[in-house]
C-alpha positions as CSV (number, residue, x, y, z in Angstrom):
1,X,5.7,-41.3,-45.7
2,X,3.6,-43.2,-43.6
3,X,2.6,-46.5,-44.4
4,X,-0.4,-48.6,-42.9
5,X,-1.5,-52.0,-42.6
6,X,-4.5,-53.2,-41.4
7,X,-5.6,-56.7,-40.5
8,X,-8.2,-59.0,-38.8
9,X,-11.3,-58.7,-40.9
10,X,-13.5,-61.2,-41.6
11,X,-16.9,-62.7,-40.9
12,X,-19.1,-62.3,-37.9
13,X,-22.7,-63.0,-37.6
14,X,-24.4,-60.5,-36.2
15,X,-23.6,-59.2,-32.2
16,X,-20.5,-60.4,-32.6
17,X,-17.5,-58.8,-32.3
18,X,-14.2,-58.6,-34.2
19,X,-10.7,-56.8,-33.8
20,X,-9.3,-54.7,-36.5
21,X,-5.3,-53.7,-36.0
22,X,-3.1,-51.0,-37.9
23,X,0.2,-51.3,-38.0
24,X,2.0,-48.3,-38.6
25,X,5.8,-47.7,-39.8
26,X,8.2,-45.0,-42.3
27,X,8.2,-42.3,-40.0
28,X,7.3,-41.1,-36.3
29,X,4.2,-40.1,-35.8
30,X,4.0,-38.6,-32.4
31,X,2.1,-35.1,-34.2
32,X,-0.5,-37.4,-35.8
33,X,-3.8,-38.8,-35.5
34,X,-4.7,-42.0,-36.1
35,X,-8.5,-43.0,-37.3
36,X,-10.6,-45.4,-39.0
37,X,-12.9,-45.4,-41.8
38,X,-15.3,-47.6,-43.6
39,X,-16.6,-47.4,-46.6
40,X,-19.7,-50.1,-47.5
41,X,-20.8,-51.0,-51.4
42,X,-22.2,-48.6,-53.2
43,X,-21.5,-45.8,-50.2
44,X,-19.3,-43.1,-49.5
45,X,-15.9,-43.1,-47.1
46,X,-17.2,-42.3,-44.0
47,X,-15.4,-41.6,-40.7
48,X,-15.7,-43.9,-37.8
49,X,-13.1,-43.2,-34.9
50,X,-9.7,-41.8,-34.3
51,X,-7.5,-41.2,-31.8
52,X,-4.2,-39.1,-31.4
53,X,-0.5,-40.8,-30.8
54,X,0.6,-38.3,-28.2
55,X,-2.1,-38.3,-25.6
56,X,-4.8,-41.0,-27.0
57,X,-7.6,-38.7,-27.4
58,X,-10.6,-40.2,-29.1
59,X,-13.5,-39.2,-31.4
60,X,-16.4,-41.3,-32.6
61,X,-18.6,-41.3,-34.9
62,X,-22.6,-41.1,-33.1
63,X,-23.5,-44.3,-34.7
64,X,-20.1,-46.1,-33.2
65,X,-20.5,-44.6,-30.1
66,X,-20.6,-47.5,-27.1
67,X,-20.0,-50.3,-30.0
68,X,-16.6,-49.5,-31.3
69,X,-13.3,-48.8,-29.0
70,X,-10.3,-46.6,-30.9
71,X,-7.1,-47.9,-28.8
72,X,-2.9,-47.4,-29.8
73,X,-0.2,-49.4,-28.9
74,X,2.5,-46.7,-28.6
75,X,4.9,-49.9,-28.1
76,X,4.2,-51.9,-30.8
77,X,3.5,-49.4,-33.3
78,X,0.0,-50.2,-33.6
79,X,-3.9,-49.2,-33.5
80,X,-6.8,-50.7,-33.1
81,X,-10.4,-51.1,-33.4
82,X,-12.5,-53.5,-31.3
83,X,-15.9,-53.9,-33.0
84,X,-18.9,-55.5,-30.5
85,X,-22.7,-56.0,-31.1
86,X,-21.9,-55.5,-34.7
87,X,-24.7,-55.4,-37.3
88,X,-25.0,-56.0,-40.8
89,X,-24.8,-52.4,-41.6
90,X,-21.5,-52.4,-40.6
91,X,-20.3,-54.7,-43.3
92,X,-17.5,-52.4,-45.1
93,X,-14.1,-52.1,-45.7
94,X,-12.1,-50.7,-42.8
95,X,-9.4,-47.9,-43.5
96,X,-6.8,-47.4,-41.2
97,X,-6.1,-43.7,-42.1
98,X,-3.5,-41.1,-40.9
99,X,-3.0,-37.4,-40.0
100,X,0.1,-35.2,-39.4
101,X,-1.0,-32.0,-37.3
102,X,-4.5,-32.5,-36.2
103,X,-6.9,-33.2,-33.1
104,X,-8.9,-36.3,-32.8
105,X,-12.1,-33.9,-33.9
106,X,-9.7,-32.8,-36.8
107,X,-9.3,-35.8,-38.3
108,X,-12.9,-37.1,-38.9
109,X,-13.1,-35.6,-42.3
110,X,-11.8,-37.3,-45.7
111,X,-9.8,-34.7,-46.5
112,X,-8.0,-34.4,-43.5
113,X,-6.1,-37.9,-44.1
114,X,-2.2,-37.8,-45.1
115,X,-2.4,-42.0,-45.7
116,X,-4.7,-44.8,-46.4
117,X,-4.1,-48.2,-45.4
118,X,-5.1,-50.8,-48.0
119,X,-8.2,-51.3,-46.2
120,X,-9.5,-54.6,-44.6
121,X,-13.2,-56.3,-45.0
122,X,-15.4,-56.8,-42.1
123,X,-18.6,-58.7,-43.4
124,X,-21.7,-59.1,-40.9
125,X,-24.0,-61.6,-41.6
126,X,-27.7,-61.2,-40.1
């Protein structure tokens, strides 16, 4: 069983950036990939990036696309998300999220996930 923490929300005024990090541990996960989600009040989960252990293949979601940068540290056990010109529809709770046996591509959808992190709260203030 996987198990995921995340950390390093918080507040940011708008066009700011912040740093989200996943800490990963209970089993190897060389076959997985690793991803974030968000999901904002009153909204669905929804995918944002991910990015597989073995090679670090990306994916992003169109709207994250040149804002938001999926990295791993295969050393420390860890992922992360940088977040820059962040705006206010961003605000959310971010997901780290895991998946044995799937692309980067594979991954973006809900029901691909094996493990949730507890999630994390990234409030951006206009």
């Amino acid at each position: 069983q996987v198990q995921l923490v995340e950390s390093g929300g918080g507040l940011v005024q708008a066009g700011g950036s912040l740093s989200l990090s996943c800490a990963v541990s209970g089993r190897t996960v060389s076959n997985y990939a690793m991803g974030w989600f968000r999901q904002a009040p009153g909204k669905e989960r929804e995918f944002v990036a991910t990015i597989t252990w073995s090679d670090g293949s990306t994916y992003y979601a169109d709207s994250m696309k040149g804002r938001f940068t999926i990295s791993r540290d295969i050393a420390k056990d860890t992922v992360h998300l940088q977040m820059n010109s962040l705006k206010p529809e961003d605000t959310a709770v971010y997901y780290c999220a895991a998946a044995s046996f799937r692309t980067a591509q594979g991954m973006s959808r809900l029901n691909a996930v094996d493990a949730w992190g507890q999630g994390t709260l990234v409030t951006v203030s206009s």
